[in-house]
PDB file of N, H, CA, C and O in Angstrom:
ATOM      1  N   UNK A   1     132.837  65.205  64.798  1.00  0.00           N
ATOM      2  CA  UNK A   1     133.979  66.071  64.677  1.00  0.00           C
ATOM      3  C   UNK A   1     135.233  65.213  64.555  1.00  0.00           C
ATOM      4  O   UNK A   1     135.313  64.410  65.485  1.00  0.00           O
ATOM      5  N   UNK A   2     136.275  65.146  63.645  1.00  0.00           N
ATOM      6  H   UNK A   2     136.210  65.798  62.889  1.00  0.00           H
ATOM      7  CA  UNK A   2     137.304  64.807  63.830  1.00  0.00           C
ATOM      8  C   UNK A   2     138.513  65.278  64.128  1.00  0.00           C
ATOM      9  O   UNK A   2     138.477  66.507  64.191  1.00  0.00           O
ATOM     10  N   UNK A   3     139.454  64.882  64.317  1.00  0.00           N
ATOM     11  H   UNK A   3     139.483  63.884  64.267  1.00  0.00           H
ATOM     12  CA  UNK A   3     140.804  65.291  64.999  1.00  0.00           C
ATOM     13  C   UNK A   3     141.346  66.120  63.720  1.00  0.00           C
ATOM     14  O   UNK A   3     141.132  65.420  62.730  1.00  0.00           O
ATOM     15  N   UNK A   4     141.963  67.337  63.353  1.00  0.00           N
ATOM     16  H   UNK A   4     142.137  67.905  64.157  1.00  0.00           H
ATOM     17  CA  UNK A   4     142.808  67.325  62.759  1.00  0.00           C
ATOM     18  C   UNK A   4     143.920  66.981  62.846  1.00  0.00           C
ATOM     19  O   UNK A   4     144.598  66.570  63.788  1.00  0.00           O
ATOM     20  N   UNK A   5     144.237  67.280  61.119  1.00  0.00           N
ATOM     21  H   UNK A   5     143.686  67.614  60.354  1.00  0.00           H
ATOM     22  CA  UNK A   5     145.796  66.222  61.135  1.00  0.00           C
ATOM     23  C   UNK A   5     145.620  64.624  60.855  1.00  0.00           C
ATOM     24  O   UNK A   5     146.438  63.730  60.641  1.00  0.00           O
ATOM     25  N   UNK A   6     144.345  64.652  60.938  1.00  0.00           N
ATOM     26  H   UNK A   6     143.680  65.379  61.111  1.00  0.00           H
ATOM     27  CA  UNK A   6     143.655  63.191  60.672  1.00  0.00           C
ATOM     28  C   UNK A   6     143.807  61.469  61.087  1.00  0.00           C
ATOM     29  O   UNK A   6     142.934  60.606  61.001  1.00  0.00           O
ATOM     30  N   UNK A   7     145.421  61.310  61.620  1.00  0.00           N
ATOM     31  H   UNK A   7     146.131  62.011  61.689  1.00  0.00           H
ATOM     32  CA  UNK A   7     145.693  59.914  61.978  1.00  0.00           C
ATOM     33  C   UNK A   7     144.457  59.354  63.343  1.00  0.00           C
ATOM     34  O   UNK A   7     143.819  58.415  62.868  1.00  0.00           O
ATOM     35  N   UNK A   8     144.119  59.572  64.392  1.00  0.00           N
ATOM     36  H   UNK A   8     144.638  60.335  64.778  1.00  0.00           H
ATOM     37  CA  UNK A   8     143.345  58.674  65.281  1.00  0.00           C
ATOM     38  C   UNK A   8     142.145  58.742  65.316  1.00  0.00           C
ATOM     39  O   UNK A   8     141.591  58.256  66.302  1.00  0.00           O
ATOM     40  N   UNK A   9     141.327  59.364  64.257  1.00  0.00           N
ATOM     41  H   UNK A   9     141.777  59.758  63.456  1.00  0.00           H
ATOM     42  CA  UNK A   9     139.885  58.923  64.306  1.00  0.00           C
ATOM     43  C   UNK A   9     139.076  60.047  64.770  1.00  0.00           C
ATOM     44  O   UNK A   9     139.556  61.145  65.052  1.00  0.00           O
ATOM     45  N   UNK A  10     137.623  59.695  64.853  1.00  0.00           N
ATOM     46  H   UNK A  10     137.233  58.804  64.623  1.00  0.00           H
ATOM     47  CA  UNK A  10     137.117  61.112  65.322  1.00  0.00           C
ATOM     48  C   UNK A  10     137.068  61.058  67.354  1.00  0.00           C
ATOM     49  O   UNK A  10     137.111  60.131  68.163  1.00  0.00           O
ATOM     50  N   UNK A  11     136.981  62.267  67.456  1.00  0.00           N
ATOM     51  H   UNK A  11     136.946  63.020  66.799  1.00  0.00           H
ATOM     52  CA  UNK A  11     136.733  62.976  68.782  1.00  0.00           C
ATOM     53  C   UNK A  11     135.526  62.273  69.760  1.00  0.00           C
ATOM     54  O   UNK A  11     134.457  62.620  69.259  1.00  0.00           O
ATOM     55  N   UNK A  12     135.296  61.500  70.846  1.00  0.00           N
ATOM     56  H   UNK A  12     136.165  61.217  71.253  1.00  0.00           H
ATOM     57  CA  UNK A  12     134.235  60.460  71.057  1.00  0.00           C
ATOM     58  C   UNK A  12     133.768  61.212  72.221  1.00  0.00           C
ATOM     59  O   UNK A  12     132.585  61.444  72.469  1.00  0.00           O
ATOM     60  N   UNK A  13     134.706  61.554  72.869  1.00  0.00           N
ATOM     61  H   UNK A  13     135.668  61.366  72.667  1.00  0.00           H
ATOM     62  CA  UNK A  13     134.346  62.422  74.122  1.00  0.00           C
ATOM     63  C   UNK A  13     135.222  63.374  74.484  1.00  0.00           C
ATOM     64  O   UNK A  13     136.400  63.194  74.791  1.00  0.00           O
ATOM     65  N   UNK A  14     134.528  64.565  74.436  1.00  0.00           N
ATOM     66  H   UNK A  14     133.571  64.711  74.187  1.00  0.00           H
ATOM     67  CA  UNK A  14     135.337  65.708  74.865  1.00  0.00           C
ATOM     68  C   UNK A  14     134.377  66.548  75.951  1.00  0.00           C
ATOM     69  O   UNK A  14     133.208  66.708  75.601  1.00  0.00           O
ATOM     70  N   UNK A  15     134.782  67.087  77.225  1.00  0.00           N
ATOM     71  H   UNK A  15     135.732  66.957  77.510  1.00  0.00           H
ATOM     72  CA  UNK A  15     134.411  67.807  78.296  1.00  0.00           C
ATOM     73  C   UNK A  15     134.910  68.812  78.232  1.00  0.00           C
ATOM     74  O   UNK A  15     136.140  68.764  78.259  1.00  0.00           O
ATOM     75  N   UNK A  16     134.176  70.399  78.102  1.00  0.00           N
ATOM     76  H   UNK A  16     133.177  70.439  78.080  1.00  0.00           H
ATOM     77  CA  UNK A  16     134.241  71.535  78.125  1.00  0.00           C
ATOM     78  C   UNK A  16     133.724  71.905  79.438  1.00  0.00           C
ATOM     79  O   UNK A  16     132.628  71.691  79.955  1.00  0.00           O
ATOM     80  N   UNK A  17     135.173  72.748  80.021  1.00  0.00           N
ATOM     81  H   UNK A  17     136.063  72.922  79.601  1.00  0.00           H
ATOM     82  CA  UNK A  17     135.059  73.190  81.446  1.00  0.00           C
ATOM     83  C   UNK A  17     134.825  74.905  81.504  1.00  0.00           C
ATOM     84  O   UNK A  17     135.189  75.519  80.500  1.00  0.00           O
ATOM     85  N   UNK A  18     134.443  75.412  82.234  1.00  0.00           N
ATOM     86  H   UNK A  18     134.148  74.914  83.050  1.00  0.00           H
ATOM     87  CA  UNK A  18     133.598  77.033  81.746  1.00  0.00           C
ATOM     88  C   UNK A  18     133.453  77.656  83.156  1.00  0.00           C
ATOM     89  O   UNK A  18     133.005  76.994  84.091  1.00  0.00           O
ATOM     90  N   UNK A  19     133.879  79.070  83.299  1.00  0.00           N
ATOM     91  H   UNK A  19     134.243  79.608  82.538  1.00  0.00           H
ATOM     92  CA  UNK A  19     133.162  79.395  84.749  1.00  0.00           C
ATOM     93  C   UNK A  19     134.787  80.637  84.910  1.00  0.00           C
ATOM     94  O   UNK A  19     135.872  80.844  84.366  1.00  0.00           O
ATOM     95  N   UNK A  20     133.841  81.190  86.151  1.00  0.00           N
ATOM     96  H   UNK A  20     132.959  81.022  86.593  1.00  0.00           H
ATOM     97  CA  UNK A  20     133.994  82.300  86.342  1.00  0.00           C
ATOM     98  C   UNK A  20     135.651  82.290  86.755  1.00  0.00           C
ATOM     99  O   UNK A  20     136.065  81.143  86.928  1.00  0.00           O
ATOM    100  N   UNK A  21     136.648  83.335  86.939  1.00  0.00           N
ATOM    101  H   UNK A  21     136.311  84.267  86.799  1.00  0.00           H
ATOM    102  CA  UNK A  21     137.843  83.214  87.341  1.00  0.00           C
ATOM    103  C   UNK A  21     138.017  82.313  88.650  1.00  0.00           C
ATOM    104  O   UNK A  21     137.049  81.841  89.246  1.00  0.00           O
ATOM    105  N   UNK A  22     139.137  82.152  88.979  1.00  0.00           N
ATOM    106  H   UNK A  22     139.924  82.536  88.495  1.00  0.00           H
ATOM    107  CA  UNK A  22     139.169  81.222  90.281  1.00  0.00           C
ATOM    108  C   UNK A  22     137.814  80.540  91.100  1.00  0.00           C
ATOM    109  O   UNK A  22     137.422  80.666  92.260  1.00  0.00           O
ATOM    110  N   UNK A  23     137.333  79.818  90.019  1.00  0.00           N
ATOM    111  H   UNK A  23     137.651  79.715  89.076  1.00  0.00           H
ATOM    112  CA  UNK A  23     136.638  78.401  90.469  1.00  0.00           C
ATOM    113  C   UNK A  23     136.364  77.653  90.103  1.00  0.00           C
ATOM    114  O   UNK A  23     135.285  77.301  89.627  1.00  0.00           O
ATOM    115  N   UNK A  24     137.861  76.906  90.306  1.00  0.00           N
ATOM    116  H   UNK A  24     138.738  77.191  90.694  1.00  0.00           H
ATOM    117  CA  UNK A  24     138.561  75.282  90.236  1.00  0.00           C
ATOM    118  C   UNK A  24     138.395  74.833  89.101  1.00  0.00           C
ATOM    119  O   UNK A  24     138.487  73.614  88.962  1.00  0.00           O
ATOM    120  N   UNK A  25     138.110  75.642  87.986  1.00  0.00           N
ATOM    121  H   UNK A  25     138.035  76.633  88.098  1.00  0.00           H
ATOM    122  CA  UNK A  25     138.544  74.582  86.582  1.00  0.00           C
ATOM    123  C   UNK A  25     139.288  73.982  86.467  1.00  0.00           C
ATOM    124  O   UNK A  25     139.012  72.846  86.082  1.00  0.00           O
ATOM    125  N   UNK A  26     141.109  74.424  86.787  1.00  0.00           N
ATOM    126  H   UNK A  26     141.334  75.346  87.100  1.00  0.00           H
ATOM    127  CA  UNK A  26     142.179  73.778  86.300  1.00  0.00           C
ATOM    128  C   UNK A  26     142.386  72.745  87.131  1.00  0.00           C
ATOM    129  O   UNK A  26     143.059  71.863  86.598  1.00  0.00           O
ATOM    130  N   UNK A  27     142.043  72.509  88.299  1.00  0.00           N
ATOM    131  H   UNK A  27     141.496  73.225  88.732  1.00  0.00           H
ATOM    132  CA  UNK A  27     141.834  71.452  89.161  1.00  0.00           C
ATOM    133  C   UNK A  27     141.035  70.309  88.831  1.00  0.00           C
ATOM    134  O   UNK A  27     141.347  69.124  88.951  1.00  0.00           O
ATOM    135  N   UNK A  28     139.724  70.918  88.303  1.00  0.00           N
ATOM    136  H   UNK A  28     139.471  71.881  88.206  1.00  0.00           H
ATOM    137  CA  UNK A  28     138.781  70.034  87.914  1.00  0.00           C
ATOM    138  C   UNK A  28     139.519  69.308  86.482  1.00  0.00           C
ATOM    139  O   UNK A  28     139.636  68.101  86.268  1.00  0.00           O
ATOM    140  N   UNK A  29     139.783  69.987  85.956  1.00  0.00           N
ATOM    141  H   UNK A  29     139.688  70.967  86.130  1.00  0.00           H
ATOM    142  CA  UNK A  29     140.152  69.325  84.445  1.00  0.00           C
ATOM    143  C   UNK A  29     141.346  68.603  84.840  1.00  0.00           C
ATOM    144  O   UNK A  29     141.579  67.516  84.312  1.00  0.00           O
ATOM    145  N   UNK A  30     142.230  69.154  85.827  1.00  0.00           N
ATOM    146  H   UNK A  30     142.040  70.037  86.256  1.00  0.00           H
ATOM    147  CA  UNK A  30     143.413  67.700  86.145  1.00  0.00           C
ATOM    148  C   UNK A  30     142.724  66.525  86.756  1.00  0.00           C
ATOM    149  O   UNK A  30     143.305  65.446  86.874  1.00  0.00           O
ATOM    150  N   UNK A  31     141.553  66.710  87.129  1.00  0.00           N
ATOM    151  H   UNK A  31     141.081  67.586  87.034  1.00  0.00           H
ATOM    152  CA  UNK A  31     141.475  65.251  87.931  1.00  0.00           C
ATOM    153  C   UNK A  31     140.465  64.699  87.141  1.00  0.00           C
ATOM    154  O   UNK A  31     140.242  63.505  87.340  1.00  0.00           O
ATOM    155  N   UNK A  32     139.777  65.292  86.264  1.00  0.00           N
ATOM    156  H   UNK A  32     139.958  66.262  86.102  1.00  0.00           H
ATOM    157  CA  UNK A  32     139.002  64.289  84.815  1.00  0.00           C
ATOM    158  C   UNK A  32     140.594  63.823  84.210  1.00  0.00           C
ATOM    159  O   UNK A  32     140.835  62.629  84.032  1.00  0.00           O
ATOM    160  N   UNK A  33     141.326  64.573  84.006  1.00  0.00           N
ATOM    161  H   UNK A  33     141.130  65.543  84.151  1.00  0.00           H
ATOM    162  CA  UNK A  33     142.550  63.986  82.895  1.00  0.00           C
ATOM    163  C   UNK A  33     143.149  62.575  83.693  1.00  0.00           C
ATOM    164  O   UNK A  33     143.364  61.431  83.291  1.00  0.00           O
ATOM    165  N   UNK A  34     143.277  63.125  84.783  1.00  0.00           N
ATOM    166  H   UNK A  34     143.103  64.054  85.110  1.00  0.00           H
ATOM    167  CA  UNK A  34     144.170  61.731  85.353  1.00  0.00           C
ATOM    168  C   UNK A  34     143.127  60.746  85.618  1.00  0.00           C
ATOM    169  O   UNK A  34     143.470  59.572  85.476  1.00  0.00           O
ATOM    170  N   UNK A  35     141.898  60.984  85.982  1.00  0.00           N
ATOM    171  H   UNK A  35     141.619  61.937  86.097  1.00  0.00           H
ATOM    172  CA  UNK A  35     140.932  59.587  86.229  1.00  0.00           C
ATOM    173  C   UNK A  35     140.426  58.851  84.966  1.00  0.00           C
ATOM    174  O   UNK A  35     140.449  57.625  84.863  1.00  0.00           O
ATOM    175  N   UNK A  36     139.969  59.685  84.021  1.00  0.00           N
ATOM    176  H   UNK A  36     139.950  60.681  84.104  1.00  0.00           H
ATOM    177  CA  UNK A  36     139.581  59.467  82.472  1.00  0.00           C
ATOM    178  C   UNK A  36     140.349  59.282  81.364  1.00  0.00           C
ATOM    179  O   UNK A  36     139.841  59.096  80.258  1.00  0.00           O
ATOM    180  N   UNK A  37     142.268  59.336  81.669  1.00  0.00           N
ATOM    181  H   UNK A  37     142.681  59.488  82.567  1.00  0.00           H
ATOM    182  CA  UNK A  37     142.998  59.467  80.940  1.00  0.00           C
ATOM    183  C   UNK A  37     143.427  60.302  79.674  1.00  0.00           C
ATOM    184  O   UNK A  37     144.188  60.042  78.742  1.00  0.00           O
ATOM    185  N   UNK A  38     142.671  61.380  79.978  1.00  0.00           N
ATOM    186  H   UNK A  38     142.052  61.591  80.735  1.00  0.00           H
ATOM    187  CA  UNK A  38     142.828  62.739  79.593  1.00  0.00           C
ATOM    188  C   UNK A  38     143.487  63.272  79.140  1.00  0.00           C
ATOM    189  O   UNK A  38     144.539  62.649  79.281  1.00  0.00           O
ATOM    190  N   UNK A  39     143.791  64.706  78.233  1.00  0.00           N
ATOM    191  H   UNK A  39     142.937  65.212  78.119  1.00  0.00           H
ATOM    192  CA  UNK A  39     144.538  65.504  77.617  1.00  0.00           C
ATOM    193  C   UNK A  39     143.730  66.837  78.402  1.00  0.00           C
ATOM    194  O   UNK A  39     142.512  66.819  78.576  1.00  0.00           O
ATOM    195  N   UNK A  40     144.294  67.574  78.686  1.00  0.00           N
ATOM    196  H   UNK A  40     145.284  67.588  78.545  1.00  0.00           H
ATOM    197  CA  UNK A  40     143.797  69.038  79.129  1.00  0.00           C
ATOM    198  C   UNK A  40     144.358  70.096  77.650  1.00  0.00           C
ATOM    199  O   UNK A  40     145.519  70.307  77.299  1.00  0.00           O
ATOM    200  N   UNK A  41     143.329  70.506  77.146  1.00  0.00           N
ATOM    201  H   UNK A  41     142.386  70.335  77.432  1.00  0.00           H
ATOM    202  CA  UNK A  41     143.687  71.677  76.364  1.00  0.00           C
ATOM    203  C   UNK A  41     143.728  72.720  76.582  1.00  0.00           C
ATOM    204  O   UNK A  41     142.570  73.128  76.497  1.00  0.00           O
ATOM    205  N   UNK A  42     144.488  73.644  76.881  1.00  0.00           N
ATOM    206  H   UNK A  42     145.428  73.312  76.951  1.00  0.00           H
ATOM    207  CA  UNK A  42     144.192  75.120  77.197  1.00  0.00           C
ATOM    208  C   UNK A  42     143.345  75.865  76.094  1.00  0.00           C
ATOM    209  O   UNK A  42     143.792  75.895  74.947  1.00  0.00           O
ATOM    210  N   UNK A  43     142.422  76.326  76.324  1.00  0.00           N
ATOM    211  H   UNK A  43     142.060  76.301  77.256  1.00  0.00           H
ATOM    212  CA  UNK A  43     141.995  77.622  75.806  1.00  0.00           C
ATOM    213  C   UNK A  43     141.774  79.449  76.775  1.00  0.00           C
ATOM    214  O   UNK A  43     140.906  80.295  76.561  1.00  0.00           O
ATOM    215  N   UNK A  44     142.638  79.481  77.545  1.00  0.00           N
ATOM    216  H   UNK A  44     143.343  78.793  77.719  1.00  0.00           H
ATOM    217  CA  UNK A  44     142.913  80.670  78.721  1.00  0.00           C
ATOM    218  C   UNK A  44     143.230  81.421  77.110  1.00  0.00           C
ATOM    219  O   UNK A  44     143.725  80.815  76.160  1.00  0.00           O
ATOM    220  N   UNK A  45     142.826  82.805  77.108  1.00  0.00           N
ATOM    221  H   UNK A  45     142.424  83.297  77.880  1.00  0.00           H
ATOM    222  CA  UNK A  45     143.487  83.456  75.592  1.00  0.00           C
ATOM    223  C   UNK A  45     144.602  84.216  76.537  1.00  0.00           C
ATOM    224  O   UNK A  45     145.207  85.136  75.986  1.00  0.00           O
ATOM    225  N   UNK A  46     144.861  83.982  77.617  1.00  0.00           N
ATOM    226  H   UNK A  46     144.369  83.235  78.064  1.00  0.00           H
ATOM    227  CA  UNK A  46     146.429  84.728  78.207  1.00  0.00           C
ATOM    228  C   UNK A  46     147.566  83.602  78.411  1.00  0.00           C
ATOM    229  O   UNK A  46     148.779  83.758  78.274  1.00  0.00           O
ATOM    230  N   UNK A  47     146.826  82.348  78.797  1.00  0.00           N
ATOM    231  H   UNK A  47     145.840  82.221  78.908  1.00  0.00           H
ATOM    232  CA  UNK A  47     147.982  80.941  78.976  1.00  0.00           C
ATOM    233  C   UNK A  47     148.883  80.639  77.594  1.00  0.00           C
ATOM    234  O   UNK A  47     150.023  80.173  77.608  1.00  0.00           O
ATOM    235  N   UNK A  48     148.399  80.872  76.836  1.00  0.00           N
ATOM    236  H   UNK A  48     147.473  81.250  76.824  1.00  0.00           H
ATOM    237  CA  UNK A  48     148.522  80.449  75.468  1.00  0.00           C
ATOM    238  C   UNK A  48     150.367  81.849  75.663  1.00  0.00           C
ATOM    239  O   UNK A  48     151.467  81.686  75.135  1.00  0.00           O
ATOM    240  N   UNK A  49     150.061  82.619  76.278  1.00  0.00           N
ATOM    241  H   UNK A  49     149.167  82.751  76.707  1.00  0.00           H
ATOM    242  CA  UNK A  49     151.569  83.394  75.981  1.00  0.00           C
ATOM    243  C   UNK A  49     152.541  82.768  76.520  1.00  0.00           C
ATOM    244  O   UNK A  49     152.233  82.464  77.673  1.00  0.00           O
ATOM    245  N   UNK A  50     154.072  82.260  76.105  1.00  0.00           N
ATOM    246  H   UNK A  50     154.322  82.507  75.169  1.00  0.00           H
ATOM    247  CA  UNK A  50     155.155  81.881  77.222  1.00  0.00           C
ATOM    248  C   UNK A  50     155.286  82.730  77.711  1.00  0.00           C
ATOM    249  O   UNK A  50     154.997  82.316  78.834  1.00  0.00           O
ATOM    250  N   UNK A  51     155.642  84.304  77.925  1.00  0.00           N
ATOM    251  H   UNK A  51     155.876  84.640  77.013  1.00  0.00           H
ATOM    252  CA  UNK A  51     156.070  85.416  78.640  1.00  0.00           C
ATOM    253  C   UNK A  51     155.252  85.501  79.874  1.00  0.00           C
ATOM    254  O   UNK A  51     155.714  85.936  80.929  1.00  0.00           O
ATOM    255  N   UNK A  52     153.820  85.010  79.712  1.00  0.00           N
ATOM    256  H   UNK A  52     153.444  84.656  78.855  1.00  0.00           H
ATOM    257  CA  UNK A  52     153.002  85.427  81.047  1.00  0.00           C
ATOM    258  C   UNK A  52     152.876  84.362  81.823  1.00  0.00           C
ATOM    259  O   UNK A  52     151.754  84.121  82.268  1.00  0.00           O
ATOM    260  N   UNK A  53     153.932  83.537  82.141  1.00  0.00           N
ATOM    261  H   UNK A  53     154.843  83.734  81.779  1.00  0.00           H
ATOM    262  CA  UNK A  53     153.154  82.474  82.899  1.00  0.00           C
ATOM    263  C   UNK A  53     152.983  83.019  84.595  1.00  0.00           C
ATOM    264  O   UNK A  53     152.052  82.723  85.344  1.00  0.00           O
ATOM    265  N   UNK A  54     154.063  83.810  84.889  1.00  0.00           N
ATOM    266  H   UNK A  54     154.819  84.050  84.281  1.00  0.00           H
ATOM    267  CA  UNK A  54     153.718  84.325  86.054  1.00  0.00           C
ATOM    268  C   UNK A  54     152.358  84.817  86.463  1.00  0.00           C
ATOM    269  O   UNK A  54     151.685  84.444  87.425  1.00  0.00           O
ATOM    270  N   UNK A  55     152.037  85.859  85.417  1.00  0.00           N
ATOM    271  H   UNK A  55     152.583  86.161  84.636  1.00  0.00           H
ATOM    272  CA  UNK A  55     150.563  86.073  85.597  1.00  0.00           C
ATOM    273  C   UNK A  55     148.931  85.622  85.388  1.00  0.00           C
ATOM    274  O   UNK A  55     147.850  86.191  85.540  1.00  0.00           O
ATOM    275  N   UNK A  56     149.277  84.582  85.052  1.00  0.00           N
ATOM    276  H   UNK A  56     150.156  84.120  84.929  1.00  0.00           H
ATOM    277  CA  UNK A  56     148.054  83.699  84.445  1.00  0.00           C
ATOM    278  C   UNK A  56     147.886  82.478  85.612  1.00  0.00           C
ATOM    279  O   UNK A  56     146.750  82.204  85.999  1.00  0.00           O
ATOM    280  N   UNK A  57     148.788  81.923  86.031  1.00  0.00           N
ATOM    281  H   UNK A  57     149.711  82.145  85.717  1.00  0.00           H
ATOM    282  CA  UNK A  57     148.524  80.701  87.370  1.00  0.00           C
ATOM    283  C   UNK A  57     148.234  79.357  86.096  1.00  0.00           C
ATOM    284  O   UNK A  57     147.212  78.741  85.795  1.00  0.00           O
ATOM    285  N   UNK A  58     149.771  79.288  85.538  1.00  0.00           N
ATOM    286  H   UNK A  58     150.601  79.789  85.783  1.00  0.00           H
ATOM    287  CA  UNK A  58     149.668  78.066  84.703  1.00  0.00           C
ATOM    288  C   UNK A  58     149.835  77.194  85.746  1.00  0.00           C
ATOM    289  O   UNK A  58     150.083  77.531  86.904  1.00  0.00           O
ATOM    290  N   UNK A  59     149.644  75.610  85.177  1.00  0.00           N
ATOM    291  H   UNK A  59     149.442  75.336  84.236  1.00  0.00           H
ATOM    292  CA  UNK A  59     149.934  74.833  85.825  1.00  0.00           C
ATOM    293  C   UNK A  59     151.926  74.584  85.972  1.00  0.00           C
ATOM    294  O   UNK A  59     152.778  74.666  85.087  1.00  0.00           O
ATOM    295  N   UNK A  60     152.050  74.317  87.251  1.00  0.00           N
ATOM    296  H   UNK A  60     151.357  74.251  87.970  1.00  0.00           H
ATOM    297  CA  UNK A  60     153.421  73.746  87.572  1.00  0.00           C
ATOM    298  C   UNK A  60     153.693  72.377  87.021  1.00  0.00           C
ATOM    299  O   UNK A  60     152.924  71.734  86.307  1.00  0.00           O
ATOM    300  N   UNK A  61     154.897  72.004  87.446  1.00  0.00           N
ATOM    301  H   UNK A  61     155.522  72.526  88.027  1.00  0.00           H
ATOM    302  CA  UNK A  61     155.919  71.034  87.206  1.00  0.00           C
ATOM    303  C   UNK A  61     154.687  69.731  88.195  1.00  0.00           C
ATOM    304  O   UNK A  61     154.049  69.117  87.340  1.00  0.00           O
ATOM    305  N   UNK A  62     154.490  69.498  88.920  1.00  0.00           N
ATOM    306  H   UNK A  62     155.009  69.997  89.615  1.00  0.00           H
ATOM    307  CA  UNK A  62     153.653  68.652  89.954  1.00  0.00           C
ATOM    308  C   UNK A  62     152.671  68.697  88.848  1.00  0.00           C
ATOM    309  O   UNK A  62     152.885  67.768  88.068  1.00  0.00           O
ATOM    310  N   UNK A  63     151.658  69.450  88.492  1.00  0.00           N
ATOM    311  H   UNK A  63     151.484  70.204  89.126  1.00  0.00           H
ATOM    312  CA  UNK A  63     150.187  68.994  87.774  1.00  0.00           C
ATOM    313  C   UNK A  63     150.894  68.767  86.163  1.00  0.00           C
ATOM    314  O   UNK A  63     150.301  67.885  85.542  1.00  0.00           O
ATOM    315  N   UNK A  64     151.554  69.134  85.727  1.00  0.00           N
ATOM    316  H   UNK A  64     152.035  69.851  86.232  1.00  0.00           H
ATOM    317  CA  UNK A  64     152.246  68.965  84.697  1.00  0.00           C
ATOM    318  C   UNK A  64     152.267  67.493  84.323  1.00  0.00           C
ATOM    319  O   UNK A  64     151.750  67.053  83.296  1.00  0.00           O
ATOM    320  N   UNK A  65     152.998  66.657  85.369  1.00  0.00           N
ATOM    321  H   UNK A  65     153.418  67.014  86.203  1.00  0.00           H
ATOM    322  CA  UNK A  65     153.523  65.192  85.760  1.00  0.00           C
ATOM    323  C   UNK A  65     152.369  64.512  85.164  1.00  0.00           C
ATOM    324  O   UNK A  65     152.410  63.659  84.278  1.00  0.00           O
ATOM    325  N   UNK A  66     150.926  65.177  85.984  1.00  0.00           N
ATOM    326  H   UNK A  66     150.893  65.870  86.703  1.00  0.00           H
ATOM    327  CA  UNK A  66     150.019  64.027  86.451  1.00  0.00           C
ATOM    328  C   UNK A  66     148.733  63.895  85.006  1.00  0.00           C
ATOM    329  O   UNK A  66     147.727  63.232  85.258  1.00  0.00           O
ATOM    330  N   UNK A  67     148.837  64.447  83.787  1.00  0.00           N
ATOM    331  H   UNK A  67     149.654  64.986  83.582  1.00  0.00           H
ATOM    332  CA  UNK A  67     148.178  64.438  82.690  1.00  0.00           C
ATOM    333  C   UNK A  67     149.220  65.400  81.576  1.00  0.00           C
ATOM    334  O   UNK A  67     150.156  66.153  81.847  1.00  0.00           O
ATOM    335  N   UNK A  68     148.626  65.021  80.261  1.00  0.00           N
ATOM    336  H   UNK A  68     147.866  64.409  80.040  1.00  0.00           H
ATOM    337  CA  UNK A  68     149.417  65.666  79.406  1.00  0.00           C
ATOM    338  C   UNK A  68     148.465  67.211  79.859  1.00  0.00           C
ATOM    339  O   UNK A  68     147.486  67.301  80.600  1.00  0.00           O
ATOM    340  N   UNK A  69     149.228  68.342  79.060  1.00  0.00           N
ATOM    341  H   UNK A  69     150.023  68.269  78.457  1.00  0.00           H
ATOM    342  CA  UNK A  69     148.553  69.462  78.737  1.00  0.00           C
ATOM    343  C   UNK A  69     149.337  70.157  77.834  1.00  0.00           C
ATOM    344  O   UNK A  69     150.520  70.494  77.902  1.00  0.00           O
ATOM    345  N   UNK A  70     148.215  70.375  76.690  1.00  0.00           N
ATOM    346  H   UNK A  70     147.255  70.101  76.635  1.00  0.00           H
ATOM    347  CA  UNK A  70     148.636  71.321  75.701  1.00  0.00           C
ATOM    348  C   UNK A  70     148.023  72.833  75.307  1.00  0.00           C
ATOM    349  O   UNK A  70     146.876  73.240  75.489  1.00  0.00           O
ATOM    350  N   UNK A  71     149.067  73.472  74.761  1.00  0.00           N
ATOM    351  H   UNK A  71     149.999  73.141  74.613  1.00  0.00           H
ATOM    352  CA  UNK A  71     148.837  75.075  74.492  1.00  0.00           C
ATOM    353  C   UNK A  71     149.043  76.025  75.214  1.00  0.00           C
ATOM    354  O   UNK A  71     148.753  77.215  75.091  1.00  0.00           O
ATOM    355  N   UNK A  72     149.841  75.168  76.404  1.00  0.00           N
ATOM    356  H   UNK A  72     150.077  74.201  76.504  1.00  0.00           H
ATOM    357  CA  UNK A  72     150.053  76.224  77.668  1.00  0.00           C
ATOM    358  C   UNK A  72     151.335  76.942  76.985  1.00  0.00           C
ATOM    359  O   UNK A  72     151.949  76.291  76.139  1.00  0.00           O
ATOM    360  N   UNK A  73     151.722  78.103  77.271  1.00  0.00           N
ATOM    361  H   UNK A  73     151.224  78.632  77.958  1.00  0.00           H
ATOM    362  CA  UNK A  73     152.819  78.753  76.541  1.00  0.00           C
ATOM    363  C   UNK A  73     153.107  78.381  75.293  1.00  0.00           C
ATOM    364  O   UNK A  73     154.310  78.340  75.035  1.00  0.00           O
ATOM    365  N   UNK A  74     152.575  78.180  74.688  1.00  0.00           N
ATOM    366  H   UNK A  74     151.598  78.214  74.898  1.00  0.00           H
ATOM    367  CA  UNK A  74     152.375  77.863  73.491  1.00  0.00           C
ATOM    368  C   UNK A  74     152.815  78.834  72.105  1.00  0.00           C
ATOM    369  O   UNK A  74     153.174  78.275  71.069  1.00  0.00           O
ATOM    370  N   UNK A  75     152.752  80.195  72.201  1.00  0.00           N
ATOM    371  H   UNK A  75     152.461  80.650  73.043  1.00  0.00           H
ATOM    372  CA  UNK A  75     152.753  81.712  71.389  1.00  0.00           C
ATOM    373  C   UNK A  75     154.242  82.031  72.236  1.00  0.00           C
ATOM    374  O   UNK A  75     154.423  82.096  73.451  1.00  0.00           O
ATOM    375  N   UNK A  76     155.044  82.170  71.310  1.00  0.00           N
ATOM    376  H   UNK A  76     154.896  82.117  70.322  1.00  0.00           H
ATOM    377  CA  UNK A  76     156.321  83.132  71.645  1.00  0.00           C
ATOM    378  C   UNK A  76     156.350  84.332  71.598  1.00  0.00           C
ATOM    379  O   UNK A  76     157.386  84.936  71.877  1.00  0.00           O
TER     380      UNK A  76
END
């Protein structure tokens, strides 16, 4: 699989995190990102709204810091 957009090559390792509401994905995927040097992608199909962050339990300003993450509020 490669990256679109094409500049860094193909995709070597990617970890897909899965499971039922509140248990500890977004936790889990911050602490693969920060130990493995990581990118966290959102795929939540409600995170992806800026309007809902109240109701979805995005990540804060603190887990924010500690790995990149993209697609969070992402849809205007």
């Amino acid at each position: 699989m490669k990256k679109s957009g094409g500049g860094e090559g193909p995709i070597r390792n990617a970890i897909l995190i899965a499971g039922p509401t509140a248990s500890g994905k977004s936790g889990l995927a911050l602490d693969l990102a920060e130990k493995l040097g990581g990118v966290i992608v959102n795929t939540d199909s409600m995170q992806v709204y800026s309007v809902l962050r109240v109701l979805t339990a995005r990540p804060g300003a603190a887990d924010l810091a500690r790995a990149p993450h993209l697609l969070y509020g992402h849809v205007h």
